[in-house]
C-alpha positions in Angstrom: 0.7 -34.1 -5.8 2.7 -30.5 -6.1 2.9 -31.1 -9.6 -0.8 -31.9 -10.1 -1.4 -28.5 -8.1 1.3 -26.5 -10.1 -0.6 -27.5 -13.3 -3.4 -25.4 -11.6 -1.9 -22.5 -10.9 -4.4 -19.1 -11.6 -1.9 -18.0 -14.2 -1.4 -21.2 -16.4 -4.8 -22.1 -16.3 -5.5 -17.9 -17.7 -2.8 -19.0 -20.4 -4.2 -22.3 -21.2 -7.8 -20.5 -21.9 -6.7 -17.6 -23.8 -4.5 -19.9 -25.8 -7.4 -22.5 -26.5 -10.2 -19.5 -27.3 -7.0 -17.7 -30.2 -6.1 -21.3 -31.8 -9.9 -22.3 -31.6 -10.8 -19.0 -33.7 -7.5 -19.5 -36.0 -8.7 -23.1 -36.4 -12.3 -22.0 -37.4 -10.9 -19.3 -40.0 -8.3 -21.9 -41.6 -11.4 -24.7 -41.6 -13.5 -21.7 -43.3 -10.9 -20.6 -46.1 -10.4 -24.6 -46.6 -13.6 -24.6 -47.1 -14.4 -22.0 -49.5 -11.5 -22.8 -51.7 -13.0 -26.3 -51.9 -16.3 -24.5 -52.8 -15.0 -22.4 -55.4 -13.1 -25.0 -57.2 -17.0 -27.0 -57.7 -18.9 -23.7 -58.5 -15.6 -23.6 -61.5 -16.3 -27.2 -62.1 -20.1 -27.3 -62.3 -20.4 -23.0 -63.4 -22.8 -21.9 -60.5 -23.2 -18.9 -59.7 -21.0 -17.7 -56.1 -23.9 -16.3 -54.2 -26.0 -20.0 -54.4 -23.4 -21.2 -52.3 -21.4 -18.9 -50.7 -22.8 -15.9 -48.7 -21.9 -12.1 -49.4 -21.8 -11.8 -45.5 -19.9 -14.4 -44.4 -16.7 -12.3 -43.9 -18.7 -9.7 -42.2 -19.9 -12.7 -39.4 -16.1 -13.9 -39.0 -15.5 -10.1 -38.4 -18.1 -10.0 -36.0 -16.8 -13.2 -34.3 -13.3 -12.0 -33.8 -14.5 -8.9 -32.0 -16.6 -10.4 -29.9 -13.6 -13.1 -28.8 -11.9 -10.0 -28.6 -14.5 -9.0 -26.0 -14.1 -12.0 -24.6 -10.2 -12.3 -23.8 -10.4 -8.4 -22.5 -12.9 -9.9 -19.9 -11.5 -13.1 -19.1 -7.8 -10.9 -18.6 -10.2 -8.3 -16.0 -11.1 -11.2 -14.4 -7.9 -12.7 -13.8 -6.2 -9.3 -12.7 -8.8 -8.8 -10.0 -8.7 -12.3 -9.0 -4.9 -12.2 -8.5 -5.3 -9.0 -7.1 -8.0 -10.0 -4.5 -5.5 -13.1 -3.5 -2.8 -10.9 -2.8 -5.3 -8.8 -0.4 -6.0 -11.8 1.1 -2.2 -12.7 1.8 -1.5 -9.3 2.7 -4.5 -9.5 5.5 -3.8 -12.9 6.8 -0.1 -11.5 7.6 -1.5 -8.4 8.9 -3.6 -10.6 11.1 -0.9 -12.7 12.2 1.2 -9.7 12.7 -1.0 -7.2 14.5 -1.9 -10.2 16.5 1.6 -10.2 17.7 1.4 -6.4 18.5 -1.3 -6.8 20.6 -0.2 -10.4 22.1 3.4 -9.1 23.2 2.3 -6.0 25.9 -0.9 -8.0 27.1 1.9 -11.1 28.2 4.1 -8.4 29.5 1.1 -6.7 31.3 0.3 -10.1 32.8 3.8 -11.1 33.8 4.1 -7.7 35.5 0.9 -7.9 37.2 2.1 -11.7 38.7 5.0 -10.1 39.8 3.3 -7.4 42.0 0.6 -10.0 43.5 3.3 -12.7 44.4 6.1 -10.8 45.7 7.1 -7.9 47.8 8.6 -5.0 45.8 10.8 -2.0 47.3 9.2 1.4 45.8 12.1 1.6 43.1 11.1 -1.5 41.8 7.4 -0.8 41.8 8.2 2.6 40.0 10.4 0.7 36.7 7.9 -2.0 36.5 4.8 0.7 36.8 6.9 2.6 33.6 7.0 -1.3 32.1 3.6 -1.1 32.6 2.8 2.1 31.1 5.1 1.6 27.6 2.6 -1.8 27.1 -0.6 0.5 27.7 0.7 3.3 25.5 1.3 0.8 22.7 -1.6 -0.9 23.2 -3.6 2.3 23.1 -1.7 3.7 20.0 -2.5 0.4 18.0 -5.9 0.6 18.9 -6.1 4.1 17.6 -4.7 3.3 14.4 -7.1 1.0 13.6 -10.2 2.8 14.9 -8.7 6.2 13.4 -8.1 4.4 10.0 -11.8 2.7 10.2 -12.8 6.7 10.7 -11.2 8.1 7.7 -11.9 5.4 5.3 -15.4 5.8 5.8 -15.6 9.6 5.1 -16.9 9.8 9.2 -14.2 11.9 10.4 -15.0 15.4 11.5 -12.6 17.8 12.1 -12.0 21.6 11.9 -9.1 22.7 9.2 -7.6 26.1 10.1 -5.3 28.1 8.9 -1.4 27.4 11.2 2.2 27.8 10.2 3.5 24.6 9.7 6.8 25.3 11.3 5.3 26.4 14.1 3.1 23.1 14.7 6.1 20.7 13.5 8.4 22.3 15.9 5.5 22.5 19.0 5.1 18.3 18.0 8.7 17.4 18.5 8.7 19.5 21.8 5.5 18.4 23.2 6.6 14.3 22.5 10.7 14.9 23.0 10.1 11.8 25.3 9.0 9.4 22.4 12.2 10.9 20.6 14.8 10.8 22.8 17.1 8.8 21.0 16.8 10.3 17.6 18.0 13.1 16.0 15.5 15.5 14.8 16.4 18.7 12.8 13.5 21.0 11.4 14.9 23.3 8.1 12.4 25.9 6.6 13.7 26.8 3.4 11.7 29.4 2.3 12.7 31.2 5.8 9.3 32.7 6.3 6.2 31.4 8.4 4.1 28.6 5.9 0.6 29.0 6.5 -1.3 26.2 5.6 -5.1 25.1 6.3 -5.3 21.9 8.2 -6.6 19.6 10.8 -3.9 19.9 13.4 -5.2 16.6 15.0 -4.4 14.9 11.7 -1.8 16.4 10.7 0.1 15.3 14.3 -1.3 11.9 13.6 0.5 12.1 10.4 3.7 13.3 11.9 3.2 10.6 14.5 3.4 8.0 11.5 6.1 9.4 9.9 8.6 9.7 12.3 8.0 6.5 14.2 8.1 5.0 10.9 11.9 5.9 10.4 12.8 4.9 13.9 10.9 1.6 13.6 13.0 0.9 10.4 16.4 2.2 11.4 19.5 0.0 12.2 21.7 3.0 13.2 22.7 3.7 16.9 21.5 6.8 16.7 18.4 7.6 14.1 18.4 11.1 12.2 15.5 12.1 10.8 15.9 16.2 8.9 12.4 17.6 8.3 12.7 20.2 5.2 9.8 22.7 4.8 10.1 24.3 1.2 6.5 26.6 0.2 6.4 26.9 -3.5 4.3 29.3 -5.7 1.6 26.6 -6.1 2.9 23.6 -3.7 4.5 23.0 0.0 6.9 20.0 0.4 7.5 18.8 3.8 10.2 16.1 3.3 11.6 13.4 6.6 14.7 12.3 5.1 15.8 9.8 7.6 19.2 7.9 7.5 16.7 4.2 8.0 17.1 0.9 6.1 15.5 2.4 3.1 13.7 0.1 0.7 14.3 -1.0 -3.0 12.6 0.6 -6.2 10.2 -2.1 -6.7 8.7 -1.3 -3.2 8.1 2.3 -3.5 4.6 2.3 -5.2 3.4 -0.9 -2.5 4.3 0.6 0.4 1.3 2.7 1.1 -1.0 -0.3 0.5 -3.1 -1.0 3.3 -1.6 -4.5 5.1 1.8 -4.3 3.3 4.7 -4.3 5.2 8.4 -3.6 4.1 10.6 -6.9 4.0 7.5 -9.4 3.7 8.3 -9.7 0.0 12.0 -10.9 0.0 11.6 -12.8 3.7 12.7 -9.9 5.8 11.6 -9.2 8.8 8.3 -7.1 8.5 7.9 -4.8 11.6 4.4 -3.2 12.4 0.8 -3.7 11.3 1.2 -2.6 8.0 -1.5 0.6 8.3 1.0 3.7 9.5 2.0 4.5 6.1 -1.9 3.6 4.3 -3.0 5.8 7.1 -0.4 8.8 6.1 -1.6 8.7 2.3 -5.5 9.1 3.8 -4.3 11.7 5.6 -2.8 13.8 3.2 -5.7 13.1 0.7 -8.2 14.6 3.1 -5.8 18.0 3.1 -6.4 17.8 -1.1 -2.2 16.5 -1.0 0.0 13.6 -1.2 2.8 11.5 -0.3 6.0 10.3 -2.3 8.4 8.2 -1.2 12.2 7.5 -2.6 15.0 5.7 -1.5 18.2 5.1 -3.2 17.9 1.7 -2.5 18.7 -0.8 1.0 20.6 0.6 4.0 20.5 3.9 1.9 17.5 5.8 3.9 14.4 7.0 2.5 12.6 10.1 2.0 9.3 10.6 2.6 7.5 13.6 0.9 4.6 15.6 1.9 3.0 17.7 -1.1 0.1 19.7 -0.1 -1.4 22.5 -2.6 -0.3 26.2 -1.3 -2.4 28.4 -0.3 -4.1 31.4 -2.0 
């Protein structure tokens, strides 16, 4: 049964095709110049005259058949690169279903478990206080998995609204990792401004905290170290600013660095790691930085080696 299912695998059933439609045309041509030889040695034998049996054109039809086939195999190839390319969205949102699912399933059990706990037993006031801030870390998880989707439904379809306005970047980064220290505590977070001036920039400060939200829990999410360090390097260039988080995280290997801002995809769920997340922070970073006209790179030596994730946004003028 595997066997009869391998032999109908999307790519050897392309090959197959493609192979059948070339040796079908070579076939044709070698049947045709069979042919005419066959022809010309009777119009020798019998002296006719070529054009009463053979046509002028004929070469120009055969020319006209290969580019069409030609037409043909460019088509049947689109086809199969959009087919394979629609089945790996479809993997890719089964296990973001099956993996958001688990985001979403593991504070509501807590939630519940908590809440049984308070209706069935007494609690002193200390213990009502940690299991409240139990509580609270399941809500705020809850709520900032929410928001990612509904934010990400927002930008995608071009519904946003938001005011840009001209800020010093260092200025906001610096005011973000003060105003969420709490969601940081256990990380090491350095800001470096290279160009040792304020960096005015025009953007959405709601955004661009969401996208500093991303970024940084991203390298904590994917960090094995006991303590995580994540440097922040603002550099303003005549015609570009680069914001780099260089984070000492698990990093990633070569052939991930293009996928990983693909909607669904999640680091590890290639090679049988362990994929962590829902697979939309880093999709959500790249819409993000596309609405402020810029972009974002990533680079990583390679696993266990930390990554880098670049901000380029265009200067101001």
């Amino acid at each position: 049964m595997k066997q009869v299912k391998w032999l109908f695998h999307p790519i050897l059933v392309f090959i197959f095709s493609v192979t059948a439609l070339v040796v079908s045309l070579f076939l044709y041509i070698y049947w045709y110049i069979e042919v005419s030889s066959g022809l010309r040695s009777a119009m020798v034998r019998f002296n006719l005259e070529q054009d009463q049996v053979l046509a002028a054109d004929t070469w120009v039809v055969i020319l006209v058949l290969c580019i069409l086939i030609g037409i043909i195999l460019m088509g049947i190839f689109i086809i199969f690169v959009f087919s394979q390319k629609t089945m790996q969205l479809v993997r890719m949102q089964n296990n973001f279903i099956n993996n958001f699912t688990h985001e979403l399933k593991t504070p509501v059990t807590s939630l519940q478990l908590y809440l049984q706990t308070f209706s069935k037993h007494r609690l002193s006031r200390d213990d009502q206080l940690k299991y409240i801030g139990y509580m609270l870390t399941d809500v705020n998880r809850l709520t900032e998995n929410i928001n990612r989707m509904l934010n990400l439904a927002k930008l995608e379809s071009k519904s946003y609204m938001g005011e840009f306005v001209v800020c010093d970047l260092v200025e906001i980064v610096r005011r973000f990792l003060k105003e969420n220290a709490h969601l940081f505590k256990d990380c090491q977070i350095a800001v470096h401004n290279l160009g040792e001036t304020r960096v005015y920039q025009n953007i959405n400060r709601h955004l661009f905290e969401m996208l500093l939200m991303n970024l940084l829990t991203n390298s904590l999410k994917y960090s094995h170290a006991r303590s995580p360090q994540v440097d922040i390097t603002i550099e303003p260039k005549r015609r570009k600013t680069y914001i780099r988080f260089t984070d000492n995280g698990i990093g990633f290997d070569r052939k991930e660095m293009k996928k990983i801002f693909r909607k669904f995809y999640q680091i590890g769920r290639s090679d049988n790691m362990t994929a962590k997340g829902s697979g939309l922070g880093l999709h959500l970073v790249q819409n993000i930085a596309r609405l402020h006209k810029g972009r974002v790179l990533a680079e990583s030596p390679g696993r266990g080696k930390g990554s880098t994730f670049t901000l380029v946004l265009p200067a101001m003028e």
